[in-house]
C-alpha positions in Angstrom: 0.0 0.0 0.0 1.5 3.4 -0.9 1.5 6.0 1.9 -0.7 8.3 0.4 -3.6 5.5 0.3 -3.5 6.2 4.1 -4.7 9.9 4.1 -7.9 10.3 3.8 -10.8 12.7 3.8 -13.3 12.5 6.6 -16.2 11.0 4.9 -13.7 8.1 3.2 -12.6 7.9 6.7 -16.0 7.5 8.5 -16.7 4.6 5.9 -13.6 2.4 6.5 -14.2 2.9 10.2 -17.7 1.0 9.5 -15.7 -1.4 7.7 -13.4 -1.9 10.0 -16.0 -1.9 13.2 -18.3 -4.5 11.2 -15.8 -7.0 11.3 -15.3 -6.6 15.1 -12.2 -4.2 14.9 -11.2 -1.8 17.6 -10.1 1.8 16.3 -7.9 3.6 17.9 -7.9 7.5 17.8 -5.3 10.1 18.4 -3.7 13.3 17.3 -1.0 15.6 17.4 1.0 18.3 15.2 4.0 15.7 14.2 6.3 18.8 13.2 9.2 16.8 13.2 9.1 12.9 13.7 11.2 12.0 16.4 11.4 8.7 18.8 9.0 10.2 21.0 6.2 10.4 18.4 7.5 6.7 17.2 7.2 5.1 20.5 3.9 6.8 21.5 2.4 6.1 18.1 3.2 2.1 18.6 2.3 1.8 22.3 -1.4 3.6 20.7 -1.3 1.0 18.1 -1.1 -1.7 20.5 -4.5 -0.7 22.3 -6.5 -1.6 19.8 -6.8 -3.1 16.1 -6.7 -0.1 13.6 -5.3 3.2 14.7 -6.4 6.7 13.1 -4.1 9.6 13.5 -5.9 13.4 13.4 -3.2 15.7 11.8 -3.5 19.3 12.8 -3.5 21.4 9.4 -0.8 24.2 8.8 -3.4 27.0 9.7 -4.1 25.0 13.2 -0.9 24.3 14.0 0.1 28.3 13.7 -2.8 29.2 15.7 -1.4 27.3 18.5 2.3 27.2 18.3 3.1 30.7 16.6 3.2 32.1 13.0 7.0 29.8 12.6 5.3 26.8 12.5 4.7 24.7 11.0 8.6 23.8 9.9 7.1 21.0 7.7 4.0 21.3 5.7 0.5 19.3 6.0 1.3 16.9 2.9 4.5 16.4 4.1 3.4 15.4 7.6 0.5 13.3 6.3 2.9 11.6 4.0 5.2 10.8 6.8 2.9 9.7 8.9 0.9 7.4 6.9 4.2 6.1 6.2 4.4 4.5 9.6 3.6 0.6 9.8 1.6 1.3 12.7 -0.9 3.9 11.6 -3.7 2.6 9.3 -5.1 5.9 8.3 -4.1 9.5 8.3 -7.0 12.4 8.8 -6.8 16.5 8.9 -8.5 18.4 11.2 -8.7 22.3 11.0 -10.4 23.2 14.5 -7.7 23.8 17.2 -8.8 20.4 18.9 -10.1 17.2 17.6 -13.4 17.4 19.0 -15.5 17.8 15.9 -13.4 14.6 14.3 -13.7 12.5 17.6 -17.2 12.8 17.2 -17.5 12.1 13.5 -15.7 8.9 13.8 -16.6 7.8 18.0 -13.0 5.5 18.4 -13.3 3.0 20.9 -9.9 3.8 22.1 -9.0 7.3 22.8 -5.0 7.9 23.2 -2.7 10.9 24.7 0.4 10.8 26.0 0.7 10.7 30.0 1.5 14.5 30.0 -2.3 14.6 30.1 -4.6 13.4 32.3 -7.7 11.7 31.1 -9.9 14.7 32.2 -7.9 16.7 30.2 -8.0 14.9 27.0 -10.3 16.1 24.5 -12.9 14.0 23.4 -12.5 12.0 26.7 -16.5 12.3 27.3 -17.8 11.3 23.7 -15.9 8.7 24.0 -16.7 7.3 27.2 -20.0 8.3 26.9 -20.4 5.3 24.4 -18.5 2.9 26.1 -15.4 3.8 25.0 -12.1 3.9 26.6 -9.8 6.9 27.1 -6.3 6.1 28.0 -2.5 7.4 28.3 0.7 6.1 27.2 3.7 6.7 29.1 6.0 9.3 26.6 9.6 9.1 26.0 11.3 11.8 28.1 13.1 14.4 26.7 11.9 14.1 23.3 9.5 16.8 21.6 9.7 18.9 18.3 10.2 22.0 20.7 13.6 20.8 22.2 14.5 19.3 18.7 14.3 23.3 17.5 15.6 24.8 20.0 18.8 22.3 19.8 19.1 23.4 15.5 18.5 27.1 16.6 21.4 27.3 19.7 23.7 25.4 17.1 23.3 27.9 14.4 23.6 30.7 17.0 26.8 29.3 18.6 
């Protein structure tokens, strides 16, 4: 399967969820920026992966992604993201989302598994009451210190400044 294959619109989306559910699958949701891939993101990704049967990643789009972290990102752009991700064993399918949270896109596709990393706690995690409120689970997977995009930049930028 080529990478690209794996990003999809919502409404392709919502129908290979069915799919998938009608043959007793579990889907796993989560989301994130993924700026720049890094072991962090790898690690979380697989433990999320591991939850369930099928995991769907929500990619913030370029214009979310600057209204939360600042008009300098993102460093890489949607496509290039989406292709990267999708290119990961591990993730099955590859979705935007435009909103500064995945609320709208939790509640299009109601996972069975909802998945952050253990910087949040479940009441904190968007989502976490659709879910549950379906019989869903929301959960945490323990992240790999000292890894994140942030620290990655800041490493590039005090190089070039030194």
């Amino acid at each position: 399967m080529n990478s690209k294959d794996k990003i999809l619109s919502l409404p392709d989306l919502q129908e290979l969820v069915q799919a998938w559910r009608s043959e007793g699958q579990q889907i796993v949701f989560t989301n994130g920026c993924f700026d720049i891939l890094h072991l962090g993101h790898v690690d979380y990704l697989e433990k999320a992966r591991q939850l369930g049967d099928k995991l769907v990643l929500g990619l913030n789009t370029d214009a979310s992604i600057s209204r939360i972290k600042g008009p300098s990102r993102p460093l890489q752009d949607e496509m290039s993201r989406a292709r990267v991700m999708a290119s990961l064993l591990f993730v099955d399918a590859v979705v935007f989302f435009d909103e500064n949270t995945p609320l709208e896109l939790i509640k299009a596709l109601q996972p069975d598994i909802l998945v952050k990393g253990d910087d949040y706690t479940i009441e904190n995690i968007v989502g976490q009451d659709v879910v549950t409120a379906r019989g869903g689970e929301v959960k945490t997977v323990p992240l790999v210190k000292g890894y994140s995009t942030t620290n990655i930049v800041r490493k590039i930028e005090n190089q070039q400044n030194s």
